[in-house]
VEXLOLO-423932 format. One line per field, with one value per atom (N, C-alpha, C): atom name; z, y, x. Coordinates in Angstrom, 1 decimal. Layout:
N
atomo	c(CA;...)
Z	c(Z;...)
Y	c(Y;...)
X	c(X;...)
***
This chain:
66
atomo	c(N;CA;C;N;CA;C;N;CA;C;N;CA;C;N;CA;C;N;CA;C;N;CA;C;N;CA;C;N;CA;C;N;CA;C;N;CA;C;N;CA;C;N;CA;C;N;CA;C;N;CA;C;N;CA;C;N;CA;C;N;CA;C;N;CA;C;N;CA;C;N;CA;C;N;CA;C;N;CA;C;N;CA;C;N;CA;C;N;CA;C;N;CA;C;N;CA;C;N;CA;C;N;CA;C;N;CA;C;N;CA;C;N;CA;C;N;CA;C;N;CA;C;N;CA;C;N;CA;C;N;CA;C;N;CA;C;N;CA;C;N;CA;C;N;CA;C;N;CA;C;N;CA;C;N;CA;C;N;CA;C;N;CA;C;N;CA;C;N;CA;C;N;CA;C;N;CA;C;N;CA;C;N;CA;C;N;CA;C;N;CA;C;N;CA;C;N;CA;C;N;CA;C;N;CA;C;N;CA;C;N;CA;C;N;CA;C;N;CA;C;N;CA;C;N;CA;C;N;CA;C)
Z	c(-8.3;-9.3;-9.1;-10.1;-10.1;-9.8;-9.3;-9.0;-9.9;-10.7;-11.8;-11.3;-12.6;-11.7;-12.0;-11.3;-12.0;-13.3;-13.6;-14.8;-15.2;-15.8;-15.9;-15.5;-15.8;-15.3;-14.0;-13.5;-11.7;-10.9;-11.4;-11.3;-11.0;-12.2;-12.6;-11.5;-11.2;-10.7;-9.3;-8.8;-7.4;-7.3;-8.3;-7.7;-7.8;-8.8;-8.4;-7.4;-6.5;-5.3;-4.1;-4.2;-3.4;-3.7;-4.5;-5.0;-4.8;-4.9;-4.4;-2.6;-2.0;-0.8;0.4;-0.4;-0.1;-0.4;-1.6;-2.1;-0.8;-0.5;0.0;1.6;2.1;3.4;3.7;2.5;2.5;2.4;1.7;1.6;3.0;3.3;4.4;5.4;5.7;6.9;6.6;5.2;4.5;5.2;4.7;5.0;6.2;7.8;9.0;8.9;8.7;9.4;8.9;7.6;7.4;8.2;8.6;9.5;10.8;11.2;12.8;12.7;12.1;11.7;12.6;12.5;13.5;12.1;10.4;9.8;11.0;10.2;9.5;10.5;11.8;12.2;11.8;11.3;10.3;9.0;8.7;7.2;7.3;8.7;8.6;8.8;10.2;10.2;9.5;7.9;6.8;5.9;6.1;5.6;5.8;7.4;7.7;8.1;7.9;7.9;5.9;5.3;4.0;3.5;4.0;3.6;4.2;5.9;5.9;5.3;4.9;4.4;3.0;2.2;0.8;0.8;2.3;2.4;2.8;3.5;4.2;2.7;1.6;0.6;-0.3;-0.6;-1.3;-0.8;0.4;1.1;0.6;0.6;0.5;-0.9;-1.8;-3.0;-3.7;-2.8;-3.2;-2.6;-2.0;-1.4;-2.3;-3.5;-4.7;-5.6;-5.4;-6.5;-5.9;-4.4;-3.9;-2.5)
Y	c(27.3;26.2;25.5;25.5;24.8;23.4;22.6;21.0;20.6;19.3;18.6;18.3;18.5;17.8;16.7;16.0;14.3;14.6;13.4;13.4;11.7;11.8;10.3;9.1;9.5;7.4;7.7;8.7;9.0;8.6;8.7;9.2;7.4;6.7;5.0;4.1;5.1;4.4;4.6;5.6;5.8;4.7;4.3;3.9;2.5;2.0;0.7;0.3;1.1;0.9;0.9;1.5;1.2;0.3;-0.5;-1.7;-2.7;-2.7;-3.5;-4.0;-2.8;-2.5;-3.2;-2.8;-3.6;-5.3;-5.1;-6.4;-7.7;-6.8;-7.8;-7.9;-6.7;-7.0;-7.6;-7.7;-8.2;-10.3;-10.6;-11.9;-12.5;-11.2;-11.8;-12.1;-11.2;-11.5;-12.7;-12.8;-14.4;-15.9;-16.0;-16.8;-17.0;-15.9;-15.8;-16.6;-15.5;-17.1;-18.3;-18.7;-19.7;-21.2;-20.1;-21.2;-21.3;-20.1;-20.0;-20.2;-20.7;-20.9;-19.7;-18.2;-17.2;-15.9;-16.9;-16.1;-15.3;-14.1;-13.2;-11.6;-12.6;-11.6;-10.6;-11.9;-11.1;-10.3;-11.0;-10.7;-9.1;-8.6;-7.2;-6.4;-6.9;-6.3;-6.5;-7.2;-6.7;-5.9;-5.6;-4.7;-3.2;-2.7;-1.9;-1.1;-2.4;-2.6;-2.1;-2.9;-2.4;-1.5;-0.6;0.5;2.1;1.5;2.5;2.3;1.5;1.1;2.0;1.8;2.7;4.1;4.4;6.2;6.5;5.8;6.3;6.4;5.3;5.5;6.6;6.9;7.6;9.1;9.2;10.1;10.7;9.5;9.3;10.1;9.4;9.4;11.5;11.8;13.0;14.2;13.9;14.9;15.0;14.4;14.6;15.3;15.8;16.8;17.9;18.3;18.8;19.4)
X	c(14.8;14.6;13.3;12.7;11.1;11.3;10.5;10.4;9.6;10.6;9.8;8.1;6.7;5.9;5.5;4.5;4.2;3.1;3.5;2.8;2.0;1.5;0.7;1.1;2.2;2.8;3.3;3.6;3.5;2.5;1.4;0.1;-0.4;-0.2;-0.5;0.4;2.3;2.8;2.2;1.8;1.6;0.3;-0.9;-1.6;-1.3;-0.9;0.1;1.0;1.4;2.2;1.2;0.2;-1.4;-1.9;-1.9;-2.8;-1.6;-0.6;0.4;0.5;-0.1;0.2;-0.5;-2.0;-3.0;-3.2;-2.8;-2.4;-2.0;-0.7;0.4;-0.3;-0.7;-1.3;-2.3;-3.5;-4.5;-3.8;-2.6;-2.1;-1.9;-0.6;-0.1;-1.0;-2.2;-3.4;-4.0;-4.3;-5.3;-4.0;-2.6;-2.1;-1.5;-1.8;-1.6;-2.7;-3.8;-5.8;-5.4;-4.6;-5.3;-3.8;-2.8;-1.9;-2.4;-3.0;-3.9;-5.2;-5.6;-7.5;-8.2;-7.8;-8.2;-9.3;-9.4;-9.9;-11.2;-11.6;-10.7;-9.7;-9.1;-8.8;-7.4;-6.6;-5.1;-5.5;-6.8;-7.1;-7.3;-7.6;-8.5;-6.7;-6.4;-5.0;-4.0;-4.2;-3.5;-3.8;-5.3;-6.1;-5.3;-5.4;-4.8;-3.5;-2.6;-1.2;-1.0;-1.6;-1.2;-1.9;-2.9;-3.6;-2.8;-2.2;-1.1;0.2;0.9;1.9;2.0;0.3;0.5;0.7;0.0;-0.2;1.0;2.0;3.1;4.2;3.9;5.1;4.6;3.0;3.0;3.0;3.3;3.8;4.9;6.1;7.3;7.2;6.9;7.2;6.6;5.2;4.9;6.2;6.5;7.8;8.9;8.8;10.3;9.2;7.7;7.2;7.1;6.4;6.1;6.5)
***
């Protein structure tokens, strides 16, 4: 049996769950500096906390096509 494949709004939703991802990491790091006055050093490790966070779901998410 073939696996459905993605199609455009897969495609929109995946990079929306990346821009979400980043999004939230890049917040949480901004509102850590600014209760610890430690800008910008949460700001980068929410950089990287939500840059792997996106790759790990869209991981997740490529494994129901492929």
């Amino acid at each position: 049996m073939e696996k459905e494949r993605p199609g455009v709004m897969q495609f929109a939703g995946l990079g929306m769950m990346n821009a979400l991802c980043l999004g939230a990491g890049l917040a949480g790091g901004w509102f850590a500096d600014q209760a610890l006055g430690t800008l910008p050093l949460f700001l980068f490790i929410g950089l990287v906390l939500g840059a792997a966070l996106g790759v790990v779901a869209t991981r997740a998410e490529w494994k129901r096509f492929f």
